[in-house]
C-alpha positions in Angstrom: 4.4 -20.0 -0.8 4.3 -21.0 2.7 6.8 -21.8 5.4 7.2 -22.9 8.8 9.5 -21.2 10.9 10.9 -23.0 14.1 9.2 -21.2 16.1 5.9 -22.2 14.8 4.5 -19.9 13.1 3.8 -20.2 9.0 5.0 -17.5 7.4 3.3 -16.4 4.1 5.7 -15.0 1.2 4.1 -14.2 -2.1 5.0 -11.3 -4.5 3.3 -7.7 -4.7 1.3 -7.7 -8.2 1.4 -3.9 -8.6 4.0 -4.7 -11.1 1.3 -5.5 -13.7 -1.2 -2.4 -15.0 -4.3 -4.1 -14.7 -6.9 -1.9 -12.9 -10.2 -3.9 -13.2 -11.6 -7.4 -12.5 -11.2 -8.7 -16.1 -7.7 -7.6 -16.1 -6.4 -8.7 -12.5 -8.1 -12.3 -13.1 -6.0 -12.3 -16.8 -3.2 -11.3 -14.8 -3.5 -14.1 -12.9 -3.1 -16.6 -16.4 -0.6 -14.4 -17.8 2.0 -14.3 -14.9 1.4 -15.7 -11.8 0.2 -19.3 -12.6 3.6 -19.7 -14.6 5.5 -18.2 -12.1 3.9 -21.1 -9.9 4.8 -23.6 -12.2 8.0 -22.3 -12.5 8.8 -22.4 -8.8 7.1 -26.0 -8.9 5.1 -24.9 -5.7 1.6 -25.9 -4.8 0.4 -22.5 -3.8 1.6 -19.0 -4.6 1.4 -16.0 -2.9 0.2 -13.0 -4.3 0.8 -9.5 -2.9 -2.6 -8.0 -4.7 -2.9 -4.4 -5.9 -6.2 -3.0 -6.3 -6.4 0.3 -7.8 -9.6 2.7 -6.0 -12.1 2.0 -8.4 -12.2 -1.9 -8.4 -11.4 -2.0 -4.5 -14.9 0.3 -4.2 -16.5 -2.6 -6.4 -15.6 -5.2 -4.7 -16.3 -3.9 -1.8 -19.9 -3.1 -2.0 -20.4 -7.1 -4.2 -20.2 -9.6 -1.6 -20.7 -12.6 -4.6 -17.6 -10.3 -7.1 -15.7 -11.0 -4.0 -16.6 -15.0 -4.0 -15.7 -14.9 -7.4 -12.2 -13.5 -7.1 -11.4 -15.7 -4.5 -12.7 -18.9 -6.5 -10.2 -17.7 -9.5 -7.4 -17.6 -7.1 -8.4 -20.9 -5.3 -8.9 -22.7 -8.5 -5.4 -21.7 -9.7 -3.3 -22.3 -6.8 -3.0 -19.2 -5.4 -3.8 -17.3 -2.2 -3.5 -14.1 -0.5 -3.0 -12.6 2.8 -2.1 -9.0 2.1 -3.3 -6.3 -0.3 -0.9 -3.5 -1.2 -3.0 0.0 -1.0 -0.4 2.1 -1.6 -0.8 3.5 -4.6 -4.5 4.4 -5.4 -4.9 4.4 -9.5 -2.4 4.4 -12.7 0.6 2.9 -10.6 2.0 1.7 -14.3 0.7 5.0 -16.3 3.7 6.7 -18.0 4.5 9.0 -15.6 3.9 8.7 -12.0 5.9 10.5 -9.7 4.7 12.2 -7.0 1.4 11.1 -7.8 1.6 8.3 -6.0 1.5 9.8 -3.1 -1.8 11.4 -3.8 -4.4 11.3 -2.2 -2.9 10.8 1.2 -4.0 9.9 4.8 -5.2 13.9 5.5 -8.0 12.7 2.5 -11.6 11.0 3.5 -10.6 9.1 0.0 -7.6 7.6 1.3 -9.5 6.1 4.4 -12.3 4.6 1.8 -9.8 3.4 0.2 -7.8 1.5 2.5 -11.3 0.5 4.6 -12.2 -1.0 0.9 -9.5 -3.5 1.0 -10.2 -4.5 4.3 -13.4 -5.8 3.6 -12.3 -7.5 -0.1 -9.3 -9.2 1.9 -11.5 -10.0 4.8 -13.1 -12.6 2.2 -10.3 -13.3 0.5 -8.1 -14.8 3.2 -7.5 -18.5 3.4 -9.7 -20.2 5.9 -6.2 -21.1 8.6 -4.7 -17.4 7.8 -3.7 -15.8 11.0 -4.9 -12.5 9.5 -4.5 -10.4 7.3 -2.1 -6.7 6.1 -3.1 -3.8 4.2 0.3 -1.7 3.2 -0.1 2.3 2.8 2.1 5.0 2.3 3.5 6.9 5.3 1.4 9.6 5.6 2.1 12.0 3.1 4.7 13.5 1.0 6.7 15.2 3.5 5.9 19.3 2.2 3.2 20.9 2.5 3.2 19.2 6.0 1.9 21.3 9.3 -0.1 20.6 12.3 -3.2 21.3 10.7 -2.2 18.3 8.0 -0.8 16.1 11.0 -4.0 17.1 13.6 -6.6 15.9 10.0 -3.8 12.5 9.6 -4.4 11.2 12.8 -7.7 11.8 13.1 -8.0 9.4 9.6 -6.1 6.9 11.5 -8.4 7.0 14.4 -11.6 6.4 11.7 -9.3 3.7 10.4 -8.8 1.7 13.5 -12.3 2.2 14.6 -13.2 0.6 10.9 -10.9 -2.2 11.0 -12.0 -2.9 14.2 -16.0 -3.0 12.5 -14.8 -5.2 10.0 -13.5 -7.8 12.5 -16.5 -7.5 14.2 -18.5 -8.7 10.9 -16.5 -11.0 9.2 -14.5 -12.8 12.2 -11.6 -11.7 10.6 -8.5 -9.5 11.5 -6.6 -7.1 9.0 -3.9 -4.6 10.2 -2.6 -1.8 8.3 1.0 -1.7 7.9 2.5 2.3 6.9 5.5 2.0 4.9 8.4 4.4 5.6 9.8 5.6 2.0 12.6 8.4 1.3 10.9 12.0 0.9 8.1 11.5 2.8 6.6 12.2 6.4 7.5 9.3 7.5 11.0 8.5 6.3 12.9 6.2 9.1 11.9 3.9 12.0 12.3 7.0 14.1 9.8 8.8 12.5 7.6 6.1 12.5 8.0 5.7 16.1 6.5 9.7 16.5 4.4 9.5 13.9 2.2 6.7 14.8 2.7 7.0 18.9 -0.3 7.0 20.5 -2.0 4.8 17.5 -4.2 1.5 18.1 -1.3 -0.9 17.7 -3.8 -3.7 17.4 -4.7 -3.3 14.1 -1.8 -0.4 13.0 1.8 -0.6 12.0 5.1 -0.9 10.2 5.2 -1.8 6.4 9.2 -2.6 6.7 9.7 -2.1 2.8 14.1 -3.3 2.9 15.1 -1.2 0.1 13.7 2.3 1.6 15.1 1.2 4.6 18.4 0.5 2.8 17.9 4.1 1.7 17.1 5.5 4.9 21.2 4.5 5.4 19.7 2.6 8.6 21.0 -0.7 10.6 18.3 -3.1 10.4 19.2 -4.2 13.5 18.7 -1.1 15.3 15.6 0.1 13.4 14.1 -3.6 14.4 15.4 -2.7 18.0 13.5 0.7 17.8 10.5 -0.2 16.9 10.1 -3.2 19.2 10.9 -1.1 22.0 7.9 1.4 20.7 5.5 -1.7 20.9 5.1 -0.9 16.7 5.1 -4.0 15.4 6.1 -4.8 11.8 2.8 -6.2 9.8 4.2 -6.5 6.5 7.8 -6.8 4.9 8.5 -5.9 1.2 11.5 -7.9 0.3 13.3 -5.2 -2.0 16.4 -4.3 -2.9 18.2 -0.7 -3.8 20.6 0.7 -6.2 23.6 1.4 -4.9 26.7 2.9 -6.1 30.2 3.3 -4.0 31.7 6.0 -6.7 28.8 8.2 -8.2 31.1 10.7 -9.7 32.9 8.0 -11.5 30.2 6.0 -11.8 28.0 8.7 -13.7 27.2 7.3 -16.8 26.4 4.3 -15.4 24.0 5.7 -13.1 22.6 7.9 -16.2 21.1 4.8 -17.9 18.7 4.1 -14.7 17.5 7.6 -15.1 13.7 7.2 -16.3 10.4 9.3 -16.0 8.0 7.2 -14.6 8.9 6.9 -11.0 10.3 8.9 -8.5 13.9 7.2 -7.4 15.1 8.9 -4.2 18.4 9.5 -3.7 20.6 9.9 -0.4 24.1 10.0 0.6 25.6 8.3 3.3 26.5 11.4 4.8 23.0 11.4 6.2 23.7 8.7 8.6 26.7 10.5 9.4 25.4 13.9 10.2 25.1 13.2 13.6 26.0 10.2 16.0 22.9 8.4 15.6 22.5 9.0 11.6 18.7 9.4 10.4 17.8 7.4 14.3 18.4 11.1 15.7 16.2 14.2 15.2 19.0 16.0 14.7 19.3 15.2 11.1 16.8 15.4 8.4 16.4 12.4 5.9 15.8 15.0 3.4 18.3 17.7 3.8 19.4 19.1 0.3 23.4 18.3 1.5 22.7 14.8 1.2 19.3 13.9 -0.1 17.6 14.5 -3.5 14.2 13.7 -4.7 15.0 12.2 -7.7 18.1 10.5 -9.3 18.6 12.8 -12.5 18.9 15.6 -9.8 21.3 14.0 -7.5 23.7 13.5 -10.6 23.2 17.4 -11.3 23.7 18.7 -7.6 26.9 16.2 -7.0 25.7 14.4 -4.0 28.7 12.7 -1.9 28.7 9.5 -2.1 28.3 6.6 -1.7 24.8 6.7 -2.7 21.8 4.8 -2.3 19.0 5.1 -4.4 15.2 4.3 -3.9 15.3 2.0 -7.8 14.1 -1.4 -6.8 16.5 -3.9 -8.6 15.4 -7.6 -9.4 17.1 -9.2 -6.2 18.0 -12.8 -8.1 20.4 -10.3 -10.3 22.1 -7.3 -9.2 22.8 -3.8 -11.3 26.4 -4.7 -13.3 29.7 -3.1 -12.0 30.5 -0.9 -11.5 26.7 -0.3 -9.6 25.6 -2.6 -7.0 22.4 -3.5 -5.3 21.6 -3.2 -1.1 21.4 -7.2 -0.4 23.3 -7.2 2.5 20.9 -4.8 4.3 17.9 -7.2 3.1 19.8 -10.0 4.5 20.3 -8.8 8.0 16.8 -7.4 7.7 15.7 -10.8 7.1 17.8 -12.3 9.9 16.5 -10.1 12.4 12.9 -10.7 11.3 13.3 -14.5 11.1 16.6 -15.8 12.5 15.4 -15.8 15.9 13.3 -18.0 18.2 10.0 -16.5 16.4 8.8 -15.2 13.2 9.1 -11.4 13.6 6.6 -10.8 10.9 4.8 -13.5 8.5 3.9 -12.0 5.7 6.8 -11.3 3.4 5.7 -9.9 -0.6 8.1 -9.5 -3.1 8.1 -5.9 -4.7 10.4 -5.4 -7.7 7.5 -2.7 -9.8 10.3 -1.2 -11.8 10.7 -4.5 -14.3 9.3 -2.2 -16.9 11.6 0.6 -16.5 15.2 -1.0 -15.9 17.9 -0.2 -18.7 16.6 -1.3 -22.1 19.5 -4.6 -21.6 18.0 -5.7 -18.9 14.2 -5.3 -18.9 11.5 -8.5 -20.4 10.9 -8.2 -23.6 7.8 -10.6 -23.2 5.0 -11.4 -20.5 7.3 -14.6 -20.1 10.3 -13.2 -19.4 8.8 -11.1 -16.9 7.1 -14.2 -15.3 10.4 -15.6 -15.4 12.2 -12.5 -13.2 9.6 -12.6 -10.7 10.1 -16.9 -10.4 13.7 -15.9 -10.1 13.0 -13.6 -7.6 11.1 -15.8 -5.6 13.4 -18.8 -5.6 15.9 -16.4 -4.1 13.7 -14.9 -1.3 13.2 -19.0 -0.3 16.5 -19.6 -0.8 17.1 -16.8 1.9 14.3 -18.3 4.0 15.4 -21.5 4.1 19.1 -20.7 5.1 17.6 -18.9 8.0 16.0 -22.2 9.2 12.8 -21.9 7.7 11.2 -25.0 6.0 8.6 -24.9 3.2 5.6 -26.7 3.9 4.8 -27.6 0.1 6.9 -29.4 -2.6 9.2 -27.2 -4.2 11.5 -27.6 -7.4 14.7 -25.6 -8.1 13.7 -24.1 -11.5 
């Protein structure tokens, strides 16, 4: 899906496919039958977007087969779809049973996390639409915050220097421009926009950036606003937003069993209090407090209901954004929608490419998860028509034919 905002610019919004489990090339194309041409019928839109995840192994294929990469792109074309931005995030097995920490593995101190993330440069190099600006590559923020020393932070940068120099080949030979975006995310090295600010200081801001994922930041307990503000004023500009939304809950002592049934064992679902923000006058914004501190923080939700956490909480579950958790739990909307006003409600397009990232579908509480490939198809249309909605209240017009599904 496209839209023009009145500044200009087109900004692309499309939704992240790391929701499904295929990992190779006959998978991801039956993906594309199974889910995302109904979801573009659904939404009665020319041209979806489509937020691809390539797991390691097919990236490395595609990569090195010029005409597999032709290929791809013809399925896309010939079924109205397009893409603009890859999500590189997690490497392999993002829907195995249990993923954890895993997905944090390997991370940017590991030669196979820059192959990785060079892969997908070069697939989406030949995978962007012919009038795309450019195109974003979203990875994780460094690492998993422990073990973390200057040895691990000296080997991190010097990956992101190989990176930018490789991004910078791969514009070179193709014509076209792809910036990595790092996503801050609860628990790790890089947890708010001010740790983002030191971690990437210094950094090629060219072709290196934000991945602004609105749930995390939710999380985080931070004013969009201000985290916008923060990273203008660094010169870190945001390449990517993941329109997401977190669970949220105002009571967690009286609200324990409800927050019990969202307890699952595939995915780690960060925890954190709003006393973090509160810790000292400028919340997670100030050194002075650590994101991660056991007095507010926990690294999971099951162990934030054991160690008592004060509340209100905010917890890193992505909830379908068209339909928030039941009462007495809630859902972090507000924060996406002044996220989204401070991206797009001014004279220009702070960032144009916008993806859609609800992965949990398969994990919500057993009354609210798709039982079939088309009720999940239908969420993620749902989704979607509420992200445009959003859009298009903010001013922005869609430059295709829509129809309220």
């Amino acid at each position: 899906m496209r839209f023009r905002h009145p500044g200009g610019r087109t900004v692309h919004l499309g939704y992240c496919t790391n929701v499904h489990a295929a990992e190779d090339l006959a998978g991801i194309v039956a993906q594309l039958d199974r889910y995302a041409l109904p979801i573009r019928e659904t939404l009665g839109s020319d041209l979806l977007g489509l937020g691809l995840w390539l797991a390691a192994p097919v990236a490395a294929e595609l990569a090195a087969d010029p005409d597999a990469r032709r290929r791809l792109r013809t399925e896309l074309t010939v079924r109205g779809l397009e893409v603009v931005t890859l999500n590189g995030f997690p490497y392999a097995a993002f829907q195995a049973p249990v993923v954890k920490g895993a997905v944090y593995l390997p991370d940017w101190t590991d030669a196979q996390r820059l192959r990785y993330t060079l892969d997908l440069a070069r697939v989406l190099a030949d995978l962007l639409p012919d009038d795309a600006v450019r195109g974003s590559v979203s990875t994780l923020p460094l690492a998993w915050r422990t073990p973390w020393d200057t040895a691990r932070a000296d080997a991190a940068r010097h990956r992101l220097d190989q990176l930018a120099a490789g991004l910078a080949t791969v514009e070179r030979e193709t014509g076209r421009t792809v910036r990595v975006g790092f996503e801050p995310e609860p628990g790790c090295v890089v947890e708010s926009s001010a740790q983002a600010v030191t971690a990437l200081s210094g950094m090629d801001t060219e072709r290196l950036g934000v991945c602004l994922d609105l749930a995390h930041l939710a999380c985080a307990w931070e004013d969009p606003a201000a985290a916008l503000d923060r990273l203008t004023a660094a010169g870190l500009p945001v390449v990517k937003v993941q329109v997401s939304a977190a669970l949220e809950a105002a009571d967690p002592v009286g609200d324990a069993a409800a927050l019990r049934r969202w307890v699952e064992p595939r995915f780690l679902h960060q925890t954190r209090s709003a006393s973090c923000a509160t810790a000292s006058p400028a919340g997670l914004s100030s050194a002075a407090g650590d994101p991660a501190d056991p007095a507010w923080a926990a690294d999971d939700l099951d162990a934030a209901l054991d160690a008592g956490l004060p509340g209100p909480w905010r917890v890193h579950y992505h909830v379908p954004l068209h339909a928030p958790p039941e009462p007495p739990l809630g859902s972090t909307l507000p924060v996406l929608r002044a996220a989204l006003a401070g991206l797009l409600g001014g004279v220009d397009a702070g960032c144009d490419h916008l993806d859609v990232e609800t992965y949990t579908w398969g994990v919500l509480p057993v009354r609210r998860r798709p039982r079939t490939h088309a009720e999940l198809a239908a969420g993620i249309a749902a989704e979607l028509a509420f992200t445009r909605d959003e859009l298009v209240a903010l001013g922005l017009t869609p430059t295709e034919a829509v129809v309220t599904p």
